[in-house]
N, C-alpha and C positions, 0 to 999 in steps of 0.2 A: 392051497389044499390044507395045509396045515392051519389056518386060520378056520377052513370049515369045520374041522375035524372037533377044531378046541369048540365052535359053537355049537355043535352037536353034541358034545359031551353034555356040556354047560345044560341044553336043553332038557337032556335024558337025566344028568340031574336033578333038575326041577319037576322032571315029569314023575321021577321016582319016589321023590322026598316031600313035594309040594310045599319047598321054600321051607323047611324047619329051620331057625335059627342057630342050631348046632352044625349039623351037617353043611350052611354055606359056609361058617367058619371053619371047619377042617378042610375045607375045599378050596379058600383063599389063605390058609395055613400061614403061606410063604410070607404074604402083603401082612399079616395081622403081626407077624413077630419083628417087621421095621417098624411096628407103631409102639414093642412095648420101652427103647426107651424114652420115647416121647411120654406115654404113659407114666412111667416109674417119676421123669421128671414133676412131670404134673401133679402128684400126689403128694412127693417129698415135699415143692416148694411153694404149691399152691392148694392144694385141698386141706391134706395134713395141718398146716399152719390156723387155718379157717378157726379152729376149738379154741383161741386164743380172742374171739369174736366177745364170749363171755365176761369179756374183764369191761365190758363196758354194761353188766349189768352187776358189778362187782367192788367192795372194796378193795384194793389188789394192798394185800401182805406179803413183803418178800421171803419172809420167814416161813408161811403157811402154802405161797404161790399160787398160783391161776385157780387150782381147781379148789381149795380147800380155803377158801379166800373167803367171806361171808358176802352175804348176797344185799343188795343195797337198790334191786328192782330197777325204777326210773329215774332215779336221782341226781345221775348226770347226765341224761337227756335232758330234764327239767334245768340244771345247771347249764348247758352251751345254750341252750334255746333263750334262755334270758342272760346273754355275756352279749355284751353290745359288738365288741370284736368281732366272735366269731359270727353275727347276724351279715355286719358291713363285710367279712372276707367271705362270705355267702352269694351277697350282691355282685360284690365284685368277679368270683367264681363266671356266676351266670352271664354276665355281660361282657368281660372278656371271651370266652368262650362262645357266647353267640356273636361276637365278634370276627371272633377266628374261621367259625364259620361262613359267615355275609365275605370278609377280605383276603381270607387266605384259602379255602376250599376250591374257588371255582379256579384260581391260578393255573395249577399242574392239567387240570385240562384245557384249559385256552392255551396254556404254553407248549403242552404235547398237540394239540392241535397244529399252530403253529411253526413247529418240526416237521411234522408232517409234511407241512407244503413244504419245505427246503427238498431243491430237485434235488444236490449233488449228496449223493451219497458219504462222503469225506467230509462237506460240511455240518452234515447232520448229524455223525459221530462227533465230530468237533462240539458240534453244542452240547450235544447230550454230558459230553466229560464235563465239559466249563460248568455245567449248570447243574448237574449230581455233585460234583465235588464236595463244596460247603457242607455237605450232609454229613460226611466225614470228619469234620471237625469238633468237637467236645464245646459244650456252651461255654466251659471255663475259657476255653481262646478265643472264641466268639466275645466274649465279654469284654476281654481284654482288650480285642481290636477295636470295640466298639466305644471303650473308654480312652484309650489313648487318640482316639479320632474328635471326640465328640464329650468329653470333660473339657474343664474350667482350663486346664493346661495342655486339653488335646490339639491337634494340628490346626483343625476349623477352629478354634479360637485364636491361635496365633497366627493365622492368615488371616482373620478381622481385624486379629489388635495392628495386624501391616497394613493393614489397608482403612488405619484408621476408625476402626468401628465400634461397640460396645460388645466384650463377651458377651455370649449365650450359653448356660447351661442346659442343654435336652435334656440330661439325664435325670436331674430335680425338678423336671418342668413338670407338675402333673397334669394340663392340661395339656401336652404329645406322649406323655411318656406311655400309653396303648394305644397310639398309633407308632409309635416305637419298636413296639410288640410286633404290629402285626407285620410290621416291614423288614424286619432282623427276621422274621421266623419264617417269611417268605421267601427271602434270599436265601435260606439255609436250606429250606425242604421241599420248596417247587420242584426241583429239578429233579430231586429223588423220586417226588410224589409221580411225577410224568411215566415212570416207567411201566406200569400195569398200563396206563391210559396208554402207552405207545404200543405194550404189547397187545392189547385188544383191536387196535389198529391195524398192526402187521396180518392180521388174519384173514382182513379184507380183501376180496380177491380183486386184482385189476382189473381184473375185466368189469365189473360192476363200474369203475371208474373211466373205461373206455368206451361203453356203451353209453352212461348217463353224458361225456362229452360229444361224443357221437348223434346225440338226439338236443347237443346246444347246452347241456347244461355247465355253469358259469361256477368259480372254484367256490363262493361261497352257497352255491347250491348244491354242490359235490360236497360241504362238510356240514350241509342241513341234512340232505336228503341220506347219504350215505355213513358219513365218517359219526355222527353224534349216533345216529340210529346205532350201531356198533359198539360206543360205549357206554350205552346209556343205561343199558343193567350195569353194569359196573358201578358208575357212578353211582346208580341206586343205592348198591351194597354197601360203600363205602361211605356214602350221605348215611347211612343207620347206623357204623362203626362209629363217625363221628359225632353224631347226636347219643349216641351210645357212651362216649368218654366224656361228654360235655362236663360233669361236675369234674376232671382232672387237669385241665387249666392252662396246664405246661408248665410245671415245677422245675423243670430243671432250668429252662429259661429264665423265668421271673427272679427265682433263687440267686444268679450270677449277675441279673442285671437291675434289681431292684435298690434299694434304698429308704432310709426311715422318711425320709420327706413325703416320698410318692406313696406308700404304704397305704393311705386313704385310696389309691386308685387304683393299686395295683397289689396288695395280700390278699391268696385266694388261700382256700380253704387248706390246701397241704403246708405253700409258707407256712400259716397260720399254726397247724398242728406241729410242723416243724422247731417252729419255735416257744410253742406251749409244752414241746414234752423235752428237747435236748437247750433250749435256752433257757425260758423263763421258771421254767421248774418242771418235773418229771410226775406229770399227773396220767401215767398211762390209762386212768380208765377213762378219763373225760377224752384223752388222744381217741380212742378205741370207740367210742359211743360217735365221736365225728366220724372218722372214716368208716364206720358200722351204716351212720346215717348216709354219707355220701355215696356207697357200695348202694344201697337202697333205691336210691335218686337213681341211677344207673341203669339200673335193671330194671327201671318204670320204664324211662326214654328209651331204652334196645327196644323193647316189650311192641313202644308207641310208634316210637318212629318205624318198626318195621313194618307193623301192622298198617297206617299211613302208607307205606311207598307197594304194598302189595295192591292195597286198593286204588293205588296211584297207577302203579307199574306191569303189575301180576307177579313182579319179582321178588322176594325177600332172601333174608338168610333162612329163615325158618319160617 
């Protein structure tokens, strides 16, 4: 009763007001005032910051600073566009990243799939811990484990040199070290990534899976027919989130686990700025003019790819 009551209300609102944009907001009052400090956040740490965009069309003076800085137009657009550097940590940018998409993307759903089929309930909590956990870990120890395993003096080399072998360095190899990438970054975030894909799963009513075995059908046509159909907006969404970050690389990974050897195959574009503004010298506008460009790159791909999986799917973000 009480549920009719509220949708009557709701109605006679609408039928009163005919949807004015004020009047729904004083009416969901309650729901808008949990959004403002979400808001407040967002302003302070991310919109606000944005005016500091300018210093890459700027000579930046510390004495005069951002805004009073003289204006210097294109000139360090035309400066990274011809830096041989930042072109090759461009390439590489692109290609790890559609890498990460082709190796690491479709994982968390084949492996929430998966899970799925494990009957016993205790087992399947058991996975889900084992295999979320890593995600919890900091690349810095990630790194670490991954160097005392797999360096010149890691364990896999001194189980060779026992067994009579020739060291192997992975870590200066550059032609493993992104498939390196994609398999440290797989172990770390599949198991996290599994969890939307399991809860769009859990929604599925059995009976749909009682009926479809009922009329014969076999587990891998229970997770064609039924269990993908269920996530497959999902995945839509998420396939445009990812082609939407595509120019950011995974900085915090590369950063812990790279090296000047492999650098040719693996500096992407943030390393790169990383180390053009707090290593090699402090050229904040050229820094700013990259990430201005990469921010661009971005919000072409949201733009593309969502536009693509609506005419794919009917489903987008927007």
């Amino acid at each position: 009763m009480a549920n009719t009551a509220a949708d009557m209300t709701k109605t006679e609102i609408a039928r009163q007001t005919g949807h004015p944009l004020l009047k729904r907001i004083l009416y969901y009052k309650y729901f808008y005032l949990l959004l403002i400090p979400a808001i407040i956040y967002y302003i302070i740490f991310a919109y606000y910051p944005m005016y500091g965009s300018i210093l890459a069309f700027k000579d930046f003076n510390y004495a005069k600073g951002i805004l009073h800085s003289p204006w210097a137009g294109m000139k360090y657009f035309d400066k990274i566009f011809n830096d041989t550097m930042f072109l090759k940590s461009f390439a590489n940018t692109l290609i790890i990243s559609l890498g990460r998409i082709a190796f690491e993307f479709p994982v968390p759903i084949l492996l929430a799939v998966l899970i799925n089929e494990v009957a016993r309930t205790r087992l399947k909590r058991f996975l889900q811990t084992v295999y979320t956990f890593p995600h919890f870990l900091s690349w810095i120890v990630v790194s670490g484990i991954i160097s005392n395993i797999l360096s010149d003096a890691g364990i896999l080399n001194q189980v060779i040199t026992v067994l009579g072998g020739q060291k192997v360095n992975l870590l200066t190899d550059p032609k493993i070290f992104r498939g390196l990438l994609y398999l440290t970054d797989n172990w770390k975030e599949a198991g996290w990534g599994t969890i939307i894909y399991l809860a769009a799963i859990a929604g599925i009513s059995p009976d749909l899976y009682e009926a479809a075995e009922i009329d014969g059908a076999k587990r891998f046509q229970l997770m064609r027919h039924i269990t993908w159909p269920a996530i497959r907006s999902v995945t839509g969404i998420l396939l445009i989130l990812t082609i939407g970050s595509i120019m950011n690389g995974g900085f915090d990974q590369i950063l812990n686990m790279y090296n000047p050897i492999v650098y040719n195959v693996s500096d992407i574009i943030d390393t790169y700025i990383y180390r053009r503004t707090f290593v090699t010298g402090m050229d904040f506008s050229s820094s700013t003019a990259i990430g201005l460009f990469k921010s661009v790159i971005n919000v072409i791909l949201l733009y593309t790819s969502n536009f693509i999986v609506r005419k794919i799917n009917n489903e987008g973000i927007f």
